[in-house]
C-alpha positions as CSV (number, residue, x, y, z in Angstrom):
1,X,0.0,0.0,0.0
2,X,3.5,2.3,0.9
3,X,4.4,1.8,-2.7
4,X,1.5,2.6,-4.2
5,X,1.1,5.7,-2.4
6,X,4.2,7.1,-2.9
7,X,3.8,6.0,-6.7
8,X,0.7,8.5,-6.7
9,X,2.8,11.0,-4.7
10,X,5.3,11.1,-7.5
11,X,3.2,11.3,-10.3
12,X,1.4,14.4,-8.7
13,X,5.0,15.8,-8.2
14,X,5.7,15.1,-11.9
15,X,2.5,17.0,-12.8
16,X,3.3,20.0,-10.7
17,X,6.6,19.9,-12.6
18,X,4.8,20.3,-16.0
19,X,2.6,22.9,-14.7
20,X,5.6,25.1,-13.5
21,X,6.8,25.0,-17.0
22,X,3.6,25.9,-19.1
23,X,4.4,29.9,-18.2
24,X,7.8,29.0,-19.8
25,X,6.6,27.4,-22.7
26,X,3.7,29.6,-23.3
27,X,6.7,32.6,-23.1
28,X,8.9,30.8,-26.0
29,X,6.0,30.9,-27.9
30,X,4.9,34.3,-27.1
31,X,7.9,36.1,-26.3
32,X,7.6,39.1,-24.3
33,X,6.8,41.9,-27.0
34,X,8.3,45.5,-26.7
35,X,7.0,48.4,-25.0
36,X,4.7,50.8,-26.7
37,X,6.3,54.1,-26.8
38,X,5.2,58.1,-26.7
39,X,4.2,60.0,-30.0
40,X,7.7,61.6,-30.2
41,X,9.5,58.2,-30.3
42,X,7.7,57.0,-34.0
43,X,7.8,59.1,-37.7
44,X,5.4,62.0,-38.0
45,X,3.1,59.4,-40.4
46,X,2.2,57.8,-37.3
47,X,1.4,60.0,-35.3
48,X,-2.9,60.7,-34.3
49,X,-3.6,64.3,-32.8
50,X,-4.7,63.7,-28.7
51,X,-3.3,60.8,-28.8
52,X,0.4,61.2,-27.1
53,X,1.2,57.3,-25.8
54,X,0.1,53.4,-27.2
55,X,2.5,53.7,-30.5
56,X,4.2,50.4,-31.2
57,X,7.8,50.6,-32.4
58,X,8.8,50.3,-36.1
59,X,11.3,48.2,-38.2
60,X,10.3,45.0,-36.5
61,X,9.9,41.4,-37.6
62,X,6.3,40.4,-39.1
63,X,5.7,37.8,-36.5
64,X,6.1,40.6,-33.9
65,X,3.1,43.0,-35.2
66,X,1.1,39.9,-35.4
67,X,1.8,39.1,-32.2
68,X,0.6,42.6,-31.3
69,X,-2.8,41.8,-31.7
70,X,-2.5,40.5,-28.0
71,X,-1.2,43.4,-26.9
72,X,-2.0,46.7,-25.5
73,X,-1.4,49.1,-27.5
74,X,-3.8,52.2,-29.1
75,X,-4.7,50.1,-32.1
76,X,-5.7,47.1,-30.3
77,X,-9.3,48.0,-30.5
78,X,-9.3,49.4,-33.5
79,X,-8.1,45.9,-34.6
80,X,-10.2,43.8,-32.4
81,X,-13.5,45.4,-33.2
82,X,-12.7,44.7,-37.2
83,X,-11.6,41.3,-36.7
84,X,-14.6,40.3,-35.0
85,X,-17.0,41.7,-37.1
86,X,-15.8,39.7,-40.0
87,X,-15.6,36.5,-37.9
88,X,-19.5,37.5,-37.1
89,X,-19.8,38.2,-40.7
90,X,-18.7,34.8,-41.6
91,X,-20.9,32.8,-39.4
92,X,-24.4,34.8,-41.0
93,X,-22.9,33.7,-44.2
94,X,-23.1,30.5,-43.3
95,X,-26.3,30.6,-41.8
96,X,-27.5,32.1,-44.9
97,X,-26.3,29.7,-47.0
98,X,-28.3,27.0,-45.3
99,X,-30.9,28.0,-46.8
100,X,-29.9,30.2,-49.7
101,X,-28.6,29.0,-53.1
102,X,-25.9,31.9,-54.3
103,X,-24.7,29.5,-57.0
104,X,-27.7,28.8,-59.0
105,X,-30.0,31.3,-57.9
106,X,-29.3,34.6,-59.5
107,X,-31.4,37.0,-57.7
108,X,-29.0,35.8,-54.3
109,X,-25.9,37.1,-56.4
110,X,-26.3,40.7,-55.0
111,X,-26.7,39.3,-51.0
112,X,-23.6,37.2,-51.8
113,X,-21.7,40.3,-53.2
114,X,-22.9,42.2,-49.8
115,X,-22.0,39.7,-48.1
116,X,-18.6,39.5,-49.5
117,X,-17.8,43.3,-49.5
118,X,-18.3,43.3,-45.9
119,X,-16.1,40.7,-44.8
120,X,-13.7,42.4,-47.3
121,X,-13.8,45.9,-45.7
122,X,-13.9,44.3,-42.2
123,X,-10.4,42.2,-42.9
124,X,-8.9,44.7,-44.9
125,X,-9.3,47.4,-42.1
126,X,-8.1,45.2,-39.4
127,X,-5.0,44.4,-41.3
128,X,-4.6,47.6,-41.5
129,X,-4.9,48.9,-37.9
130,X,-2.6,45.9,-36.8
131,X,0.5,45.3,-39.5
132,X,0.6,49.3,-40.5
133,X,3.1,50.2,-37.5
134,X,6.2,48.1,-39.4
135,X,7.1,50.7,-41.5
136,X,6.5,53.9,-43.6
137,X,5.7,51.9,-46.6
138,X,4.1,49.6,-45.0
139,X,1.4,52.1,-43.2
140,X,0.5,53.8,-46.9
141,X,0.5,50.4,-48.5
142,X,-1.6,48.6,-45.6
143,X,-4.2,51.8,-45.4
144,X,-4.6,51.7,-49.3
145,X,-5.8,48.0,-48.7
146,X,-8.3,49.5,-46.7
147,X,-9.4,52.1,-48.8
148,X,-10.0,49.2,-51.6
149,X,-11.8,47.3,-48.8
150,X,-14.1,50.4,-48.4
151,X,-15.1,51.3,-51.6
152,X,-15.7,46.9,-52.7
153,X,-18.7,47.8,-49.9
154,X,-19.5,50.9,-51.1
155,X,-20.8,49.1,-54.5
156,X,-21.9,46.1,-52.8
157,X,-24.3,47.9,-50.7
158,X,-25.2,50.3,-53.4
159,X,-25.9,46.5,-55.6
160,X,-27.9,45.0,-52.4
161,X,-29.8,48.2,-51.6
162,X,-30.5,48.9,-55.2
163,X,-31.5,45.1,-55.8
164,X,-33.4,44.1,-52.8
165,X,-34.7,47.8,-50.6
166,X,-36.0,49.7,-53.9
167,X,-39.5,51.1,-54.4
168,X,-40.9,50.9,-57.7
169,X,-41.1,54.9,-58.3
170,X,-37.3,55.3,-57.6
171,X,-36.1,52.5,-59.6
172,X,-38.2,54.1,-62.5
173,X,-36.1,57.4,-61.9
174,X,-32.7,56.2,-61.7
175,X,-32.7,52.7,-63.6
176,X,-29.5,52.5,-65.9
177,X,-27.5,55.3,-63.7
178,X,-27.6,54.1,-60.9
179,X,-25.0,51.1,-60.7
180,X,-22.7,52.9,-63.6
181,X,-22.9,56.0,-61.0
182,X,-22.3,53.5,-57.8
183,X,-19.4,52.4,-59.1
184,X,-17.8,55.7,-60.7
185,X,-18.2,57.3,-56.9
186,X,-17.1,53.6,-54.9
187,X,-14.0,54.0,-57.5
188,X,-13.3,57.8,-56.5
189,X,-13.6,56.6,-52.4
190,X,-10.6,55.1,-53.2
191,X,-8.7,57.5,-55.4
192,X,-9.5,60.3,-53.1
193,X,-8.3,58.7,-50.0
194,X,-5.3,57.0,-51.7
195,X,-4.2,60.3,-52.6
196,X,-5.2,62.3,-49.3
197,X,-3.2,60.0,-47.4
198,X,-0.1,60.1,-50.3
199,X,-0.4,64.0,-50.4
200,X,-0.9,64.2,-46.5
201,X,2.8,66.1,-45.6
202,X,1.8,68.7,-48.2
203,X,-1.6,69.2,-47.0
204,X,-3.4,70.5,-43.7
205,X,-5.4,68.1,-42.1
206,X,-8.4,69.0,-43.1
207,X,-8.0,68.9,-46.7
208,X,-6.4,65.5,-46.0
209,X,-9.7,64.8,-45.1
210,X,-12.4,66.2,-47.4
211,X,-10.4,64.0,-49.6
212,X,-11.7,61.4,-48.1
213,X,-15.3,62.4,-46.7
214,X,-16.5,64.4,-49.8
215,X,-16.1,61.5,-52.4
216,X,-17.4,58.8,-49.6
217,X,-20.3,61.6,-48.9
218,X,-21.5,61.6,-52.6
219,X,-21.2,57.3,-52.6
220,X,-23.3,57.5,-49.6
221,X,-25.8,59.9,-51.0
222,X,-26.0,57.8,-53.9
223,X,-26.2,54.4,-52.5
224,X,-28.6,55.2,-49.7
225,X,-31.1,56.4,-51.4
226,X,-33.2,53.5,-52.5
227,X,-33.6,53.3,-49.0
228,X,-34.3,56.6,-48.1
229,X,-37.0,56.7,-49.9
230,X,-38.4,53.6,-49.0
231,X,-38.2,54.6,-45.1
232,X,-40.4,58.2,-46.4
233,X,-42.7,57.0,-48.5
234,X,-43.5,53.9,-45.4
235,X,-43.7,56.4,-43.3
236,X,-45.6,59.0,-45.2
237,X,-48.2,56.0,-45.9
238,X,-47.9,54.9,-42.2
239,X,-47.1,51.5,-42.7
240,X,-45.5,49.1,-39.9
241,X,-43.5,46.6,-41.8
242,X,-40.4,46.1,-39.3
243,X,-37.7,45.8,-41.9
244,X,-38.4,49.5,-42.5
245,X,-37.0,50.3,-38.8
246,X,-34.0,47.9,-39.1
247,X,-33.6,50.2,-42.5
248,X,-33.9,53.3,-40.1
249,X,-32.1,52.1,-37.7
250,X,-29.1,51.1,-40.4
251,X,-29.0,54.8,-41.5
252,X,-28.7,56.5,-38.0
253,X,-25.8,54.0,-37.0
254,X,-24.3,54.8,-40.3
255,X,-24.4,58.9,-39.4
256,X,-23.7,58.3,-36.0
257,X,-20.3,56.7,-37.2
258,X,-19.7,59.3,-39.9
259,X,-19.7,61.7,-36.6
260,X,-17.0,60.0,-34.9
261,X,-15.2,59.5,-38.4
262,X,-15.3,63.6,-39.3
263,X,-14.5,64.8,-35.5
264,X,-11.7,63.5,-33.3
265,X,-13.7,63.2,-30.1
266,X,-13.6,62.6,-27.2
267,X,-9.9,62.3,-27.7
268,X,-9.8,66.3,-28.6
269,X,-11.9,67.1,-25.3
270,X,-9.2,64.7,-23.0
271,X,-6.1,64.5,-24.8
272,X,-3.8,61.8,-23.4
273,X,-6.5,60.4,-21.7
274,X,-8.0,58.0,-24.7
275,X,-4.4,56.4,-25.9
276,X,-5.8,52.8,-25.8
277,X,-9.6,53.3,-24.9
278,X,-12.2,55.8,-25.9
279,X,-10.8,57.1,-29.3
280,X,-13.1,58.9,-31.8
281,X,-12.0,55.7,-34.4
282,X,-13.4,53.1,-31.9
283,X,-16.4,54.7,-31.7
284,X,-16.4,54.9,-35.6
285,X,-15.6,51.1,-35.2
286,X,-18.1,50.1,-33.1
287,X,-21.1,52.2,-34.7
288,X,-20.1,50.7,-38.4
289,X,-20.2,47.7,-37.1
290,X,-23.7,47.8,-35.5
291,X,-24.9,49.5,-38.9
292,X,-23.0,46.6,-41.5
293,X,-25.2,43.7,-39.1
294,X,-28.2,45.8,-39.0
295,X,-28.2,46.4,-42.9
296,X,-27.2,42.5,-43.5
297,X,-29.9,41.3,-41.2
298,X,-32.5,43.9,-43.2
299,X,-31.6,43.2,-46.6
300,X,-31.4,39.1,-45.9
301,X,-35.1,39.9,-44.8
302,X,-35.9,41.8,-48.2
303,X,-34.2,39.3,-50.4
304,X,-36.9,36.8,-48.7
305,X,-40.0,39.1,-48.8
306,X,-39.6,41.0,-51.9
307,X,-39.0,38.5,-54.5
308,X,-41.7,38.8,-56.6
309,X,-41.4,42.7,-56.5
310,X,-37.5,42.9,-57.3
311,X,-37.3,39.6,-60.1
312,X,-39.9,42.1,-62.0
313,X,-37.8,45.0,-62.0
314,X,-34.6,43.5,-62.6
315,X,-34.9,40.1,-64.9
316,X,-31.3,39.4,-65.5
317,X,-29.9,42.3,-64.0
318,X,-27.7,39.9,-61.4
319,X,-25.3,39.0,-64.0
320,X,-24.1,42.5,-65.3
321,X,-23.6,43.7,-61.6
322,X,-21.8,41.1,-61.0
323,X,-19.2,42.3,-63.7
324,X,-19.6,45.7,-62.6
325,X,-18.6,44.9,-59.0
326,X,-15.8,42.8,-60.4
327,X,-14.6,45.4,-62.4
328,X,-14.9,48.3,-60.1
329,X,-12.8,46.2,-57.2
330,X,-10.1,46.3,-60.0
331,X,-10.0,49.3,-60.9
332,X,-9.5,50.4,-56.8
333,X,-6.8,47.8,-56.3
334,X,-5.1,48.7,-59.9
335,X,-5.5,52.7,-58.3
336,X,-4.1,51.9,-54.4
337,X,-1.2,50.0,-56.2
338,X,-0.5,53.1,-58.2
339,X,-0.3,55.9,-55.4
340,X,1.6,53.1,-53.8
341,X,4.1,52.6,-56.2
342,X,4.0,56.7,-56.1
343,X,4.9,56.6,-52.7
344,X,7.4,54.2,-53.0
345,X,9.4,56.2,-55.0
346,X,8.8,59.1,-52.9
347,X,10.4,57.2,-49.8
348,X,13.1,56.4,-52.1
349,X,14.2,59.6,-52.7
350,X,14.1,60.8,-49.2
351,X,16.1,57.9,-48.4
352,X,18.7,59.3,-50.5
């Protein structure tokens, strides 16, 4: 009975042995990452008015600014916010799918593209907000990724909206300008904020950005208004169907973000005191979020409602926007990889 005992005993010793190593092990495989440092320790391009600590340290390995997406720094939530909306994004697309044919059925193409344009913007942005710190080139070329990312969803919710949210009297006025317009204005999101962000040292910061709200104010105009119009004309005939609201309620998330987007607050109000919580952008994170979800779970609802209304209007329409949205995400990346290259050479020659 001794022996077995003290068999038990050193087994349990054994164990606690492992157990004081798993801190080591889990250290070798995430090594301890360097400290954030102050806005005066990282290049001008970095650097975000009010917001004076949180900045992570250039010129390091890959691996490291990946492994920064466990650490605290004043991208973190920016990052996190992203990254989870697209994992959220992923699961309703599955969900969907379950019951939704997007290969044969060609009224679904337009949901799919929606669908597909927000995970896009989603990733894109939160590969921006965590790999962007390595380097100079490396924060234009990241951002420019995002910038495609925003204006694939600018034309894939103009598409879905346009498809699936349209009343018959607006599609009468704007049928055959609308999607050519859509994707002249998602293509100009891009160019404009490509080439605020390129022209940025030579610029004052607000020019910087009405490079980059004008064009995406005009898109927005544009896209939204199938649904504007639906949410007055419900309204003006009092009618209760509850997509309407999650409509409504898609639009005043949307301006709500816009808000934090335009005006740097309440970092401006309490500089230094929103490094790594409370910034302007998370806000503008977290509201664009709410309003992607609330528009996916609206039009998901009109695509199974509506049918008979939007197969008359369109017929065959799914195809050619299909084409359009391909051709329209190429003509932002072939634009971002441009300025980039511009850039590039700009760098160069500073360098020298």
């Amino acid at each position: 009975m001794a022996t077995v005992v003290m068999e038990q005993i050193g087994r349990l010793f054994i164990n606690a042995q492992q157990l004081r190593q798993i801190p080591q092990l889990l250290e070798s495989a995430f090594p301890t990452l360097p400290c954030t440092v102050k806005k005066a320790d990282v290049p001008w391009v970095f650097r975000e008015r009010h917001i004076f600590a949180g900045y992570r340290q250039t010129d390091h390995s890959w691996r490291y600014y990946f492994l920064t997406l466990f650490q605290r720094h004043n991208e973190t939530l920016n990052v996190w916010t992203h990254l989870l909306a697209a994992l959220i994004i992923l699961v309703k697309w599955q969900e969907i799918s379950e019951t939704v044919d997007f290969l044969r059925d060609p009224h679904a193409q337009p949901l799919f593209i929606v669908l597909l344009a927000a995970f896009t913007y989603l990733s894109f942005s939160a590969l921006a907000h965590l790999l962007s710190a390595k380097s100079e080139l490396s924060y234009y070329s990241f951002y420019f990724l995002d910038y495609v990312g925003v204006s694939v969803y600018q034309y894939g919710s103009a598409l879905a909206h346009y498809y699936y949210a349209i009343e018959k009297e607006w599609h009468t006025k704007v049928q055959g300008l609308f999607l050519p317009a859509a994707a002249f204005l998602a293509w100009l999101t891009c160019f404009g904020c490509c080439y605020g962000k390129y022209a940025s040292p030579a610029l004052p910061k607000f020019a910087n950005k009405l490079f980059q709200v004008v064009p995406s104010a005009l898109a927005y105009c544009l896209d939204i208004s199938p649904v504007v119009h639906r949410i007055y004309k419900c309204y003006q005939e009092g009618c209760s169907d509850p997509v309407v609201a999650y409509h409504f309620y898609h639009v005043i998330f949307f301006l709500i973000s816009a808000y934090f987007f335009c005006c740097p607050h309440p970092e401006s109000l309490f500089p230094g005191r929103c490094d790594f919580i409370g910034q302007g952008h998370q806000l503008f994170h977290v509201f664009v979020v709410v309003c992607t979800l609330t528009q996916i779970e609206a039009l998901k609802t009109d695509f199974t409602e509506r049918r008979p209304l939007y197969e008359r209007l369109h017929g065959d329409l799914a195809h050619d926007a299909v084409a359009l949205f391909i051709f329209t995400a190429c003509c932002s990346a072939l634009t971002a990889f441009y300025v980039r290259q511009r850039v590039r050479a700009s760098l160069h020659e500073k360098e020298q």
